[in-house]
C-alpha positions as CSV (number, residue, x, y, z in Angstrom):
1,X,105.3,98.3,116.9
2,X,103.6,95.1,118.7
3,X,100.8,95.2,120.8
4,X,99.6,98.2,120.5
5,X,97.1,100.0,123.1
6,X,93.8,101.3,121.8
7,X,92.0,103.8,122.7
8,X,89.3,105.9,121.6
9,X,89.2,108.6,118.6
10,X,90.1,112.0,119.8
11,X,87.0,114.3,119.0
12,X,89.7,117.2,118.9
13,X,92.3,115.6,116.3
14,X,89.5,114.8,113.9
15,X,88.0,118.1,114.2
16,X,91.2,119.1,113.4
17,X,91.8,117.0,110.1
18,X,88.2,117.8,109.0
19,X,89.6,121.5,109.1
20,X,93.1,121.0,107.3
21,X,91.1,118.4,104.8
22,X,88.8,121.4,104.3
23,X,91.7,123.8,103.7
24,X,93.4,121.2,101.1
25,X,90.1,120.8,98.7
26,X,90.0,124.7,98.8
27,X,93.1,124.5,97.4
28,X,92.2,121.7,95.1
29,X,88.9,123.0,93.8
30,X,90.9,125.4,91.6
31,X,93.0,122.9,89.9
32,X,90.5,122.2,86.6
33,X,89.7,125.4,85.9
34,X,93.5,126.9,86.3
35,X,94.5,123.6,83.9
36,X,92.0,124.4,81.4
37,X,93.3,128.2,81.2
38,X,96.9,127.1,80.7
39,X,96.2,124.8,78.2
40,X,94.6,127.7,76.0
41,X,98.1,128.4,74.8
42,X,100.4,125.6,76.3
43,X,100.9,122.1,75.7
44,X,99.3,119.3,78.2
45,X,102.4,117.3,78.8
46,X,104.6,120.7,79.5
47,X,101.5,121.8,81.7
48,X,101.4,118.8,83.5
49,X,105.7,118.4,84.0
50,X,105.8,122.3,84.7
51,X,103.9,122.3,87.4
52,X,106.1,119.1,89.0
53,X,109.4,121.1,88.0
54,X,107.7,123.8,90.4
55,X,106.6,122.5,93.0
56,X,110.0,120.4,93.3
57,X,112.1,123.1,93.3
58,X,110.4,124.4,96.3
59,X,110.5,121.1,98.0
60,X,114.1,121.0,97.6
61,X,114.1,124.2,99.7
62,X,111.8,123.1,102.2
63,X,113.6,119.6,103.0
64,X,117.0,121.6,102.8
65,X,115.7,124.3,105.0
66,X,113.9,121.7,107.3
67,X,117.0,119.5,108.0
68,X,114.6,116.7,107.0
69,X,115.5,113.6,107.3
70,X,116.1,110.5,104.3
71,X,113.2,108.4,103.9
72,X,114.3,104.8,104.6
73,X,114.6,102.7,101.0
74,X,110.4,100.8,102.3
75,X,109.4,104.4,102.6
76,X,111.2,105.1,98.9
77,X,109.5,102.6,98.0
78,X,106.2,103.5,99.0
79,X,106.8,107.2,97.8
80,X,107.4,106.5,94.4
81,X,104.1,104.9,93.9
82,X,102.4,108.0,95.2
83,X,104.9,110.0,93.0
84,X,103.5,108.1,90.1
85,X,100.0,108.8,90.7
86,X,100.0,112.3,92.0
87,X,102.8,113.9,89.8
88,X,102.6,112.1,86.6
89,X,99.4,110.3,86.8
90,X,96.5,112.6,88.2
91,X,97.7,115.8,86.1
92,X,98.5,113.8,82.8
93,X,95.0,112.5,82.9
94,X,93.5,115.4,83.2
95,X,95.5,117.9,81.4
96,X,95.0,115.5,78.4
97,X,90.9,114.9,79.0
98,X,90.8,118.9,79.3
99,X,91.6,119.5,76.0
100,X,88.4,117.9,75.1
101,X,86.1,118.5,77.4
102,X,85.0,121.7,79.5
103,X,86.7,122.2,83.5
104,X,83.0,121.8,84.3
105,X,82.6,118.2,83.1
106,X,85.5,117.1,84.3
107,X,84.7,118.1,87.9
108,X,81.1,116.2,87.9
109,X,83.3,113.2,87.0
110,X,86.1,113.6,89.4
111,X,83.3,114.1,92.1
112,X,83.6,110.8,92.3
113,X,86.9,110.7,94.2
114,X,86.2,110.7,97.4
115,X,83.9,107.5,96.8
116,X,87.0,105.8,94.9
117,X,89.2,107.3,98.0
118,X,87.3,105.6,100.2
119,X,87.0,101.9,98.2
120,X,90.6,101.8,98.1
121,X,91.2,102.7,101.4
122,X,88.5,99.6,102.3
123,X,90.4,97.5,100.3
124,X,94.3,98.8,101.3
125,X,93.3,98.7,105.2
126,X,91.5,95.3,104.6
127,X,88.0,96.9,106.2
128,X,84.8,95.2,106.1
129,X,82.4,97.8,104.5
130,X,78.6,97.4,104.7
131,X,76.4,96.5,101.6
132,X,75.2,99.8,102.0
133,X,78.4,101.4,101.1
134,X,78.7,99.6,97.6
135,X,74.7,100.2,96.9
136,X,75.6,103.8,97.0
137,X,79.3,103.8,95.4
138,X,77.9,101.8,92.4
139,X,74.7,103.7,92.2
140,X,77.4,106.9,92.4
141,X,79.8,105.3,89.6
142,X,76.5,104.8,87.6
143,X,75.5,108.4,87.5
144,X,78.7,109.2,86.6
145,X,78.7,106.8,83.8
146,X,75.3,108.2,82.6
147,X,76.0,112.0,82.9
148,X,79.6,111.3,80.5
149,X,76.9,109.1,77.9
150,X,74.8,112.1,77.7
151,X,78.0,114.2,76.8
152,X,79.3,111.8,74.6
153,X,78.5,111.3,70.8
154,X,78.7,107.4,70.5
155,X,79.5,106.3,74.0
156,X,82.0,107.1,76.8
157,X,84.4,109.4,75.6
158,X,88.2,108.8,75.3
159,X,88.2,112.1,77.6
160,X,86.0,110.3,80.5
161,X,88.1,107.4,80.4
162,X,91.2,109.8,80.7
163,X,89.7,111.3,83.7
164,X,88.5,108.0,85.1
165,X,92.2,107.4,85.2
166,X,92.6,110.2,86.7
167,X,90.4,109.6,89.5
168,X,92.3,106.4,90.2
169,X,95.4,108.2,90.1
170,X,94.6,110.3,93.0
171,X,92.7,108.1,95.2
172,X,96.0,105.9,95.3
173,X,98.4,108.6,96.0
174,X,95.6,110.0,98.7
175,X,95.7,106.5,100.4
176,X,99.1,105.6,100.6
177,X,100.3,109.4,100.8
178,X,97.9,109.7,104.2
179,X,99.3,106.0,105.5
180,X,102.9,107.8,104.7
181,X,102.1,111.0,106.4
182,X,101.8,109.3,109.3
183,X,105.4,108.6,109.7
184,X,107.1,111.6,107.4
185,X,104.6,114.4,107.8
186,X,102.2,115.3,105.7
187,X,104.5,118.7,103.8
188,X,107.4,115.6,103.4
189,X,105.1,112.9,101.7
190,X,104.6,115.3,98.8
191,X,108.2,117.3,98.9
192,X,109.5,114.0,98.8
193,X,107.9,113.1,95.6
194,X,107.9,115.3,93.8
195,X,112.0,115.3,94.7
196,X,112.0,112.0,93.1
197,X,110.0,113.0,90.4
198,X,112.5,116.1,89.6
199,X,114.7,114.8,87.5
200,X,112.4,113.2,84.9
201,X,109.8,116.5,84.8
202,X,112.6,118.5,84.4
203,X,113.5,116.7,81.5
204,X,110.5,116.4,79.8
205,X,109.7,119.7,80.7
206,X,112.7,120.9,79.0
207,X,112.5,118.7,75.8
208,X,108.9,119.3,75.2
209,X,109.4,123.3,75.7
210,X,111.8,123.1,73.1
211,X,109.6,121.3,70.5
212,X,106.6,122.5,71.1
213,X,107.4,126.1,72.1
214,X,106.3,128.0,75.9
215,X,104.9,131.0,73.7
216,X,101.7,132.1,75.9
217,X,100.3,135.4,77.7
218,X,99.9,136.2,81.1
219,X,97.0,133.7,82.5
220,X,98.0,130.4,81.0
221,X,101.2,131.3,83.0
222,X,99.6,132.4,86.2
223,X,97.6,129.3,85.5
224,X,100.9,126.9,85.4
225,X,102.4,128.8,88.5
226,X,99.0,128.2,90.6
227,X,98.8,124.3,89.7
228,X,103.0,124.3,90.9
229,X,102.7,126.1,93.9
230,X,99.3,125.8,95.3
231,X,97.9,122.3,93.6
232,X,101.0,120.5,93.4
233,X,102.6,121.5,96.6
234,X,101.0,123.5,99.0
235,X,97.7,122.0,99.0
236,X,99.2,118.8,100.4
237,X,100.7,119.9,103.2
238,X,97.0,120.8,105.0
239,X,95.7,117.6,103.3
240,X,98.1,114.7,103.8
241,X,97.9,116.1,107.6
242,X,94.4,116.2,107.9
243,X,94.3,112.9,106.3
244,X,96.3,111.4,108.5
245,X,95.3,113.1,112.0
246,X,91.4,112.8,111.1
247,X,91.7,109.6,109.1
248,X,91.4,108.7,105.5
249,X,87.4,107.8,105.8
250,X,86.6,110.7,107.7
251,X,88.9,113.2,106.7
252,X,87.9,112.8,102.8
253,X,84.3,113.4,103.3
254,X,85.2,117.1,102.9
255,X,86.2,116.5,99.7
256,X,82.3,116.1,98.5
257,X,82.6,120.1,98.3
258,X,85.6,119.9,95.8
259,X,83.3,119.3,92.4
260,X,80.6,122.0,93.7
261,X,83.6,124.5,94.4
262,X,85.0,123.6,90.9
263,X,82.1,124.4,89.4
264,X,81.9,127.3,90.9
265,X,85.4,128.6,89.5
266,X,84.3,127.4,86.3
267,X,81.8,130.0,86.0
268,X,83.2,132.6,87.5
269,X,86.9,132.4,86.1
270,X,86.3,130.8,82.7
271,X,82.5,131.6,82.0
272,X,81.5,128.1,81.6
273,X,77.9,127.3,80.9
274,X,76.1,125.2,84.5
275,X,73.5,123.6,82.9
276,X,71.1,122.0,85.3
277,X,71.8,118.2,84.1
278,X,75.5,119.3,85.5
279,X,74.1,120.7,88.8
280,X,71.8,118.1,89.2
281,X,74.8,115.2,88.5
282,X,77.0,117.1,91.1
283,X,74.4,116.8,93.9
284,X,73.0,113.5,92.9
285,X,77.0,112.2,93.3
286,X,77.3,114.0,96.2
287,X,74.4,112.1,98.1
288,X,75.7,108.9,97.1
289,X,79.6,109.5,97.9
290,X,78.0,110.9,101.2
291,X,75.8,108.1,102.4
292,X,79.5,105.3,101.0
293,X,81.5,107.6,103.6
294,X,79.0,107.4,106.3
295,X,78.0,103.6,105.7
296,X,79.5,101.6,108.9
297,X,82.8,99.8,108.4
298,X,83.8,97.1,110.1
299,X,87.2,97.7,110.7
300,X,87.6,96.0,114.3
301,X,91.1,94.8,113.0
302,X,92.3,98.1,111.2
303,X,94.2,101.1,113.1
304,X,94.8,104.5,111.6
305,X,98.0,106.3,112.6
306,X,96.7,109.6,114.4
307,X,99.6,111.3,115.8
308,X,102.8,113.2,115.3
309,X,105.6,111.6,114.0
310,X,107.4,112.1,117.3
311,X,104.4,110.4,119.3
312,X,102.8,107.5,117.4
313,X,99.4,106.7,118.9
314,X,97.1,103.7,117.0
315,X,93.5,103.9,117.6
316,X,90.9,101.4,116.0
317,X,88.6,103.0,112.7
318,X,85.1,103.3,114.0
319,X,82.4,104.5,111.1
């Protein structure tokens, strides 16, 4: 599209992704604590594949009951980077840092997301972000570098690191997945990856079942079935659409309720001891991914898709 007309945000459409962004990290908030309950009795790599296996079989019936169409091979393209960081990347990472660490700890350090979301998104849309907004994602990454030191025995832990990856995992696939959702759909970005992804979790599903052996009760089972369905599949379709109506630096603000929340399902659905230096972390991380979001961006040359796929309207990112 050349020459595009600009015109200002619609109040309405943000309002709107601020609600289905809020809907997604409901969804989300669960995703450590139901991880660390099915990897009492099952293996992290069949945890992690299990849940892609799940969520692709549904997406099969969604695009086959939706008549949707091919993405074009630039779109493949695109997808299978997102599949890489939201199907194998994000839940590798922290299935595998889980086994180490408690659901609690691994949410103060993935409260750093939507700060990383945001940096990338600076970076992918070629924004100008303030000095401010680096003061307070530093001073952000630097509590979250202290609070994993107090945790760890001689250093940063090979499980902080893990999750660090995953972090970066999901702030690329959020990113490129919203940029996508502006021309497949938000519920089509994710069925479609996790399509691709299909044949290889299956797999490895499969093989590592065999070895390892699915022997478990009933939560670490409900557990897998949550992170397939809800995690995995359903919780994208509100966020990739909120993401893209409302916009990626907007929209992902909500997400500074996602480690809170967590810990909240921490406590009440594993038990998990909230120590104060955890609470305190969590709200200190907060206020700095807060004032990074709301920092002013000079983005006088970016545009963020904000419309339906039928009806493709660019406006210009004001912060």
């Amino acid at each position: 599209m050349s020459d595009p007309q600009f015109s200002p945000p619609d109040q309405r459409r943000i309002s709107a992704g601020l609600a289905w962004g809020a809907l997604g990290v409901l969804c989300f908030s669960v995703t450590l604590p139901a991880t660390k309950v099915a990897l009492r009795q099952l293996d992290a790599v069949f945890v992690s594949m299990a849940r892609a296996v799940i969520a692709g079989v549904l997406a099969v019936v969604f695009l086959v009951v939706t008549k949707s169409v091919r993405p074009n091979r630039t779109q493949a393209r695109r997808l299978l980077l997102v599949m890489v960081a939201v199907v194998f990347g994000f839940p590798l990472f922290t299935a595998f840092a889980l086994r180490h660490v408690p659901s609690a700890h691994g949410a103060v350090v993935i409260g750093f997301l939507p700060a990383a979301t945001a940096a990338l998104s600076v970076i992918r849309n070629r924004e100008r972000p303030s000095p401010v907004f680096w003061l307070a994602a530093l001073l952000g990454a630097a509590i979250v570098v202290g609070f994993a030191l107090r945790h760890g025995t001689s250093g940063l832990e090979l499980a902080d690191l893990l999750l660090v990856g995953a972090v970066l995992s999901a702030a690329v696939g959020y990113v490129e997945g919203a940029r996508l959702a502006a021309e497949l759909g938000g519920a089509r970005v994710i069925c479609w990856c996790v399509v691709f992804a299909l044949p290889w979790s299956a797999l490895i599903t499969i093989a590592v079942g065999v070895h390892r052996g699915v022997h478990a009760g009933a939560k670490p089972w409900i557990g897998v079935a949550y992170l397939g369905v809800v995690s995995m599949f359903l919780g994208f379709f509100p966020w990739y659409h909120g993401l893209h109506i409302g916009g990626v630096a907007r929209v992902s603000q909500v997400q500074l309720a996602q480690p809170a929340l967590s810990l909240v399902w921490a406590a009440l659905l594993l038990g998990e001891h909230l120590d104060a230096v955890s609470i305190i972390a969590t709200v200190a991380i907060i206020a700095c991914v807060a004032v990074a979001q709301r920092a002013r961006i000079d983005a006088a040359s970016v545009t963020t898709v904000v419309a339906d796929r039928s009806d493709i309207e660019l406006v210009p990112v004001v912060e």
